[in-house]
C-alpha positions as CSV (number, residue, x, y, z in Angstrom):
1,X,57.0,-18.5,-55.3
2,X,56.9,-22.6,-54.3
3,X,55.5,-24.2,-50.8
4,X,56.7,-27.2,-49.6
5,X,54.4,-29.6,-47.8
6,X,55.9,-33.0,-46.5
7,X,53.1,-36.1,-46.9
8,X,53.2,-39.6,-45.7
9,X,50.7,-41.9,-47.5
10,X,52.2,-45.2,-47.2
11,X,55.4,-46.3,-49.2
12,X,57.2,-43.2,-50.4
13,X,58.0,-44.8,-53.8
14,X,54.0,-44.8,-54.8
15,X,53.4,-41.4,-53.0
16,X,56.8,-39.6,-54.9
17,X,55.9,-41.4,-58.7
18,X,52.0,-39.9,-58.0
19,X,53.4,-36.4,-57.1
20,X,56.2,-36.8,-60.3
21,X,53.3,-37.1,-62.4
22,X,51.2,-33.5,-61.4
23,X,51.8,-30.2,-63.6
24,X,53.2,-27.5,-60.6
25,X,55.1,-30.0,-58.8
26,X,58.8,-28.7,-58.8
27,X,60.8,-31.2,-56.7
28,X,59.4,-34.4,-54.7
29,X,61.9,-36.2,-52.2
30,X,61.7,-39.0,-50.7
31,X,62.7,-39.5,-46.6
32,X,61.9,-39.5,-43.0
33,X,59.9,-37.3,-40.8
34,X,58.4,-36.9,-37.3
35,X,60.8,-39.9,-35.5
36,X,62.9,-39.3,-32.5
37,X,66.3,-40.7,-34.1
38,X,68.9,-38.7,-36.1
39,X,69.9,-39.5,-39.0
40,X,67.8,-42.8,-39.6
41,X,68.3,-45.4,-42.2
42,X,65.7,-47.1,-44.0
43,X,66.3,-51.0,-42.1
44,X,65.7,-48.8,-38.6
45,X,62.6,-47.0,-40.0
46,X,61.4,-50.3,-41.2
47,X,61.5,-52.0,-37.7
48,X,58.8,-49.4,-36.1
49,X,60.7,-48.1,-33.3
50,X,62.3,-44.8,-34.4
51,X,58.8,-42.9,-34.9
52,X,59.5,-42.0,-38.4
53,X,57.2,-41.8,-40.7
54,X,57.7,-42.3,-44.5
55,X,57.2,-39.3,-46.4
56,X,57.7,-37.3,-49.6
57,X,58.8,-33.5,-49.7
58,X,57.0,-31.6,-52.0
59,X,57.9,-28.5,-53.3
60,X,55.3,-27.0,-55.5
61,X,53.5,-24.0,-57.5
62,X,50.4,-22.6,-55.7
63,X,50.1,-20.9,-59.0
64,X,49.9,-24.0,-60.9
65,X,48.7,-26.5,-58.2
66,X,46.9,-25.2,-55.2
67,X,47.3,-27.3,-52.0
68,X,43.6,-28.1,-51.7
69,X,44.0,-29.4,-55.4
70,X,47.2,-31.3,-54.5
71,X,45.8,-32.7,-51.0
72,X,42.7,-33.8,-52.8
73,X,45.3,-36.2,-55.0
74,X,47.1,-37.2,-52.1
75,X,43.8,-38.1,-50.0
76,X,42.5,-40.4,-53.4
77,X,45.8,-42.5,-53.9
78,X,45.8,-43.7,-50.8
79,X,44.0,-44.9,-47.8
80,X,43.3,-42.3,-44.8
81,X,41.3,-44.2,-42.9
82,X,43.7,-47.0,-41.7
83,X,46.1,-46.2,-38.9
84,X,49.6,-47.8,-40.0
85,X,49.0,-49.6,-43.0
86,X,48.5,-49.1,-46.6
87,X,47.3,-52.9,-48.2
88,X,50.2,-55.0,-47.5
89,X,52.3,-52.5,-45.9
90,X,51.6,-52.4,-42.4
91,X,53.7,-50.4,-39.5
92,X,53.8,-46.9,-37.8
93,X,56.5,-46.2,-40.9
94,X,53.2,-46.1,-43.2
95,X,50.9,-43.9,-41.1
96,X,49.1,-41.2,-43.3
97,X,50.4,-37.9,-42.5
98,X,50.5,-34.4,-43.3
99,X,53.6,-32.1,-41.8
100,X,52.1,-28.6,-42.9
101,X,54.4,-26.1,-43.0
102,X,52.4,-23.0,-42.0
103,X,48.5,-22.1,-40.7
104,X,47.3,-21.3,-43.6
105,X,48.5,-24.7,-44.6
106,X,47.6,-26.5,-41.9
107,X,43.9,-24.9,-42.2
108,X,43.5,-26.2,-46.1
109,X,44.4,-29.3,-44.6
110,X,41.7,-29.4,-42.0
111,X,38.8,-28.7,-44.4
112,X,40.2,-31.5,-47.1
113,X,40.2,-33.9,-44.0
114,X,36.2,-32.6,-43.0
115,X,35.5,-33.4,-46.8
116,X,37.2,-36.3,-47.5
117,X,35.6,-37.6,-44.1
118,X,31.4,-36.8,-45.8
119,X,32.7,-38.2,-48.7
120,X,34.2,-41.2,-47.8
121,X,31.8,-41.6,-44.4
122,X,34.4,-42.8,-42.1
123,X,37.1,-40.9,-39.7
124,X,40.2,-39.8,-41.3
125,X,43.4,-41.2,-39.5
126,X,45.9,-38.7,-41.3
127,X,48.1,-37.6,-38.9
128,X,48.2,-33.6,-38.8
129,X,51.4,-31.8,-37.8
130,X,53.2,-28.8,-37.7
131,X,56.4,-29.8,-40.2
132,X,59.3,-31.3,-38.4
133,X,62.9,-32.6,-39.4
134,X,63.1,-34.3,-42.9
135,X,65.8,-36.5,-43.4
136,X,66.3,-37.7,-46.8
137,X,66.3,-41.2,-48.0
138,X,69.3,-43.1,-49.0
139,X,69.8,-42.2,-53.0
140,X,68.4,-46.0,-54.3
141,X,65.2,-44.5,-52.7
142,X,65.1,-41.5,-55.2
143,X,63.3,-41.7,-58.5
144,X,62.2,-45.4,-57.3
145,X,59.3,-45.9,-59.5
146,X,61.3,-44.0,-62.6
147,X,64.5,-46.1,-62.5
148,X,62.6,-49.6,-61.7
149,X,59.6,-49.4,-63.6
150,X,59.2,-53.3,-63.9
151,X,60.3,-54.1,-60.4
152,X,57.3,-56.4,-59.2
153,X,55.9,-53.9,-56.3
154,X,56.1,-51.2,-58.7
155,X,53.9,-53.0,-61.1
156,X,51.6,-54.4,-58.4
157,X,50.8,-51.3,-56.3
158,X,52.4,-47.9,-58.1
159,X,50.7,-49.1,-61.4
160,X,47.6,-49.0,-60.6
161,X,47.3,-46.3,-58.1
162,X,49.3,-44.2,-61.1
163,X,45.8,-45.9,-63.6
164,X,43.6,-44.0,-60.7
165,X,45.6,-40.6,-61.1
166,X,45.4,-40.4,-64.4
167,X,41.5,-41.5,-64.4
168,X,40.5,-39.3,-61.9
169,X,42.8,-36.2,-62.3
170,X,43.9,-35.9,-65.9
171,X,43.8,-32.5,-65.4
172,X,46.7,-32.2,-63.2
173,X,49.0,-33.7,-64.9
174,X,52.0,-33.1,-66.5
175,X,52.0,-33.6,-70.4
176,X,53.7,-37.0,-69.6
177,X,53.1,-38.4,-66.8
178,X,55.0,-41.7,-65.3
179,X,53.4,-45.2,-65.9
């Protein structure tokens, strides 16, 4: 039996290749969650004013990958203690974010975010809410990382946060992970 758990953690292309990469991971989309606009479009989520967020659905294994084991991931490849910005992208589209999908989701959530806060000594800024409408992104969005692998952003910030992954969790992984 999967969950699905929908994360924002800066640009969705870096948060769906690090996903892609872990062993119990069935399906990763990228999209559009927690805005007031239907429908929105990836120049309108850009400009800050339809309250979207970009984020990846995730539809794993508890089995395989336990959600503490795949927050922990989430929380390392990215930056939770900045509100809107991840390095160079900066706006409310890039707020760190978890839309958990159930209690006993939300409550795994809440003691990563208490960790992650002793470990890293500093407030976590992760946004946590009960899961909301997902739109998904327009198709060139999907399998970013995957079908552009040489693409200058890719090789300036998916490259090396996919180098931290792999040094930090080579456990999790998949047999052949991305990058």
């Amino acid at each position: 039996m999967s969950e699905t758990i929908i994360l924002g953690g800066g640009c969705f292309w870096c948060t769906e290749s690090v996903f892609q990469s872990l062993k119990g991971v069935l399906n990763v989309e990228p999209g559009y969650s927690g805005g007031h606009v239907e429908h929105p479009r990836y120049e309108e989520v850009c400009r800050g004013n339809t309250g979207h967020i970009e984020v990846v659905r995730v539809q794993f294994d508890p089995d395989q990958l336990p959600l503490e084991s795949l927050l922990t991931v989430f929380f390392a490849t990215h930056d939770p203690t900045t509100p809107d910005r991840q390095g160079a992208d900066v706006g409310p589209q890039y707020a760190s974010a978890i839309f958990y999908e159930s209690p006993a989701q939300r409550d795994t959530a809440q003691k990563v975010i208490k960790r992650v806060e002793q470990l890293l000594e500093h407030p976590v800024v992760t946004h946590l809410r009960e899961a909301e409408q997902f739109w998904p992104a327009e198709g060139y969005h999907q399998n970013y990382y995957r079908n552009n692998p040489h693409q200058g952003y890719c090789q300036a910030v998916i490259v090396p946060k996919l180098s931290t992954l792999r040094r930090h969790f080579s456990s999790l992984l998949n047999e052949q992970p991305d990058g």
